[in-house]
C-alpha positions, 0 to 999 in steps of 0.5 A: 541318945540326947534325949536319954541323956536329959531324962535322965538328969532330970530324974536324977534330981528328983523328977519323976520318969514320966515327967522327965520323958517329956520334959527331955522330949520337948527339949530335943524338939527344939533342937530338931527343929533348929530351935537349940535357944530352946533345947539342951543348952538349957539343961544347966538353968534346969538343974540350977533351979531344981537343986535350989527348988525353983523349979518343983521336981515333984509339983502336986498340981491342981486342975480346977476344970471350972466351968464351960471352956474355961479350966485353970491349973495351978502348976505348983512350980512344976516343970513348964513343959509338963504344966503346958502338956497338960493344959493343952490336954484339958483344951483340947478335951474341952474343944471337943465338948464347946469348940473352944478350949481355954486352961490357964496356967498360973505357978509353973516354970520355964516351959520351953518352944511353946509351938510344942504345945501349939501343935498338940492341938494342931496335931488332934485337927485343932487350932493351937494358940498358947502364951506365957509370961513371966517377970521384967526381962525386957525394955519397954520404949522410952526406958531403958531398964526391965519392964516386960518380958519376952512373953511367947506365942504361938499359933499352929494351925492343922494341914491335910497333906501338908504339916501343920502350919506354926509361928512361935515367936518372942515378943523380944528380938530375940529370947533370952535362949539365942543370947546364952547361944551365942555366948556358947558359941563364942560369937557376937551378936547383932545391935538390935537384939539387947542394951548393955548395963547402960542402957546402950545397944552391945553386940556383946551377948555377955553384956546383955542386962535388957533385951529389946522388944520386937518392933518397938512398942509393938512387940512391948505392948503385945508382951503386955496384953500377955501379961493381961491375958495370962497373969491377970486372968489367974490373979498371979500378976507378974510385972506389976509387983515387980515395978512396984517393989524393984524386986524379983518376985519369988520362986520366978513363976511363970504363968501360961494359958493354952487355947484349943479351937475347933476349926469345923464350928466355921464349916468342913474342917477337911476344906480348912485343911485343904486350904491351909495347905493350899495357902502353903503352896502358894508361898512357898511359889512366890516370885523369889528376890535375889539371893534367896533360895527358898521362900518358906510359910510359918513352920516350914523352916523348922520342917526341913531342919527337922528331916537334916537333924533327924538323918545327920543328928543335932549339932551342939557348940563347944560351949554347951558341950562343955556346960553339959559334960560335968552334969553329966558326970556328977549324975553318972550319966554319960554325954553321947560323943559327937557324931 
């Protein structure tokens, strides 16, 4: 019913039916999987942006498939999921002619959980590795004020009986998406995650001006070499300007890159797999430290968060209820009653 619901916000504000499919689609993963920084609540943000033309609800994109394993999409502002989507289609089609496949993304929008589009290759017997960037949102050490983003990546790599392996990870402590959770559900958050106006740690999520890199100039520097990676490699720098001039750049793009590689160019894929589940089994029977009921590898966690919320359905705070009811109402659409 959630997914109907998003579907059809998006179309009533212009966005195709297909497109609205898989946009909605990509948020209810997020949710299914306990990701909900990255599901519904975002709906608002969305609808915001298509109503003031931030995000393109109908983007003529351009695919230049260049040459070799290299292709570039222009998304032309476009939803991100649906940018992302395709990228990973064109690199998994190039895999399959060069073993590796790399499609750059320039002019899209907020994409989501990235892992989505990681495993798109994982699922077609891949390895996934998929990146965006986009503008200062996060301190960089010895500053206090925006300098880099929380640039995500993510990586899946295919199992054979068990489920693809996923890490998706922000290179902030947190994404901006557990901060508006936190400020939807009412509750503090811990120091590490943002600094306030001041540049001070805040438990405040409503006071949140700068969030704070992973790891310190790991996380920063790694957000940077994104940057490199993704903007740069689409002449589309994204921070540079932004540092330059003290203003936002325009129109808030985003820019991407997804990467499909083929595992059997190293030797029998079906071995790969076998070990990619063996080395599964072997940390999930790791010796357990005290308190700890479960010891889980990259994606597992997701995994039984997915078989909960698919037999109990998806929990939403008061918060985002209340943010989504009247965009509802002014679409006619209805929002699915609590279970």
């Amino acid at each position: 019913m959630l997914l109907k619901f998003g579907q059809e916000i998006f179309q009533y504000y212009g966005v195709s039916r297909a497109h609205a499919l898989k946009w909605a689609e990509v948020l209810i993963w997020a949710n299914l999987r306990g990701v909900d920084s990255h599901g519904v609540l975002r709906i608002p943000v969305y609808v915001d942006y298509l109503q003031t033309g931030i995000i393109n609800a109908q983007p003529d994109m351009k695919l230049d498939p260049l040459t070799g394993a290299i292709a570039r999409l222009d998304a032309d502002l476009g939803p991100g999921p649906i940018a992302l989507t395709s990228a990973m289609d064109e690199a998994i089609n190039k895999a399959k002619k060069f073993n590796i496949g790399w499609c750059t993304v320039c002019n899209m929008t907020h994409a989501g959980a990235v892992g989505y589009f990681a495993l798109q290759a994982a699922k077609a017997g891949l390895a996934g590795l998929v990146m965006t960037a986009s503008q200062p949102m996060m301190a960089y050490p010895g500053s206090t004020k925006n300098v880099v983003s929380t640039n995500p990546i993510a990586i899946a790599v295919p199992g054979d009986k068990h489920s693809p392996l996923l890490l998706d990870m922000s290179t902030s402590t947190v994404g901006m998406g557990k901060i508006l959770q936190a400020q939807d559900s009412g509750k503090n958050i811990p120091f590490d995650w943002g600094l306030n106006e001041k540049g001070q740690p805040t438990s405040d999520p409503n006071k949140v001006a700068v969030l704070s890199p992973l790891g310190g100039a790991k996380g920063a520097g790694l957000s940077l070499m994104i940057e490199c990676l993704t903007s740069l490699a689409v002449n589309n720098p994204l921070i540079e300007p932004v540092l330059k001039t003290g203003s936002a750049l325009e129109g808030r793009p985003i820019n991407g890159v997804a990467i499909a590689v083929n595992v059997e160019m190293f030797g029998d894929k079906e071995s790969y797999k076998e070990q990619v589940d063996a080395l599964a089994a072997q940390i999930r029977n790791l010796p357990k430290a005290e308190g700890v009921d479960q010891i889980f590898a990259p994606g597992e966690r997701g995994d039984s968060v997915l078989a909960i919320r698919k037999a109990e359905g998806i929990p939403l705070p008061d918060g985002t209820l209340d943010r989504l009811r009247p965009i509802g109402e002014n679409c006619g659409v209805k929002l699915p009653e609590p279970i």
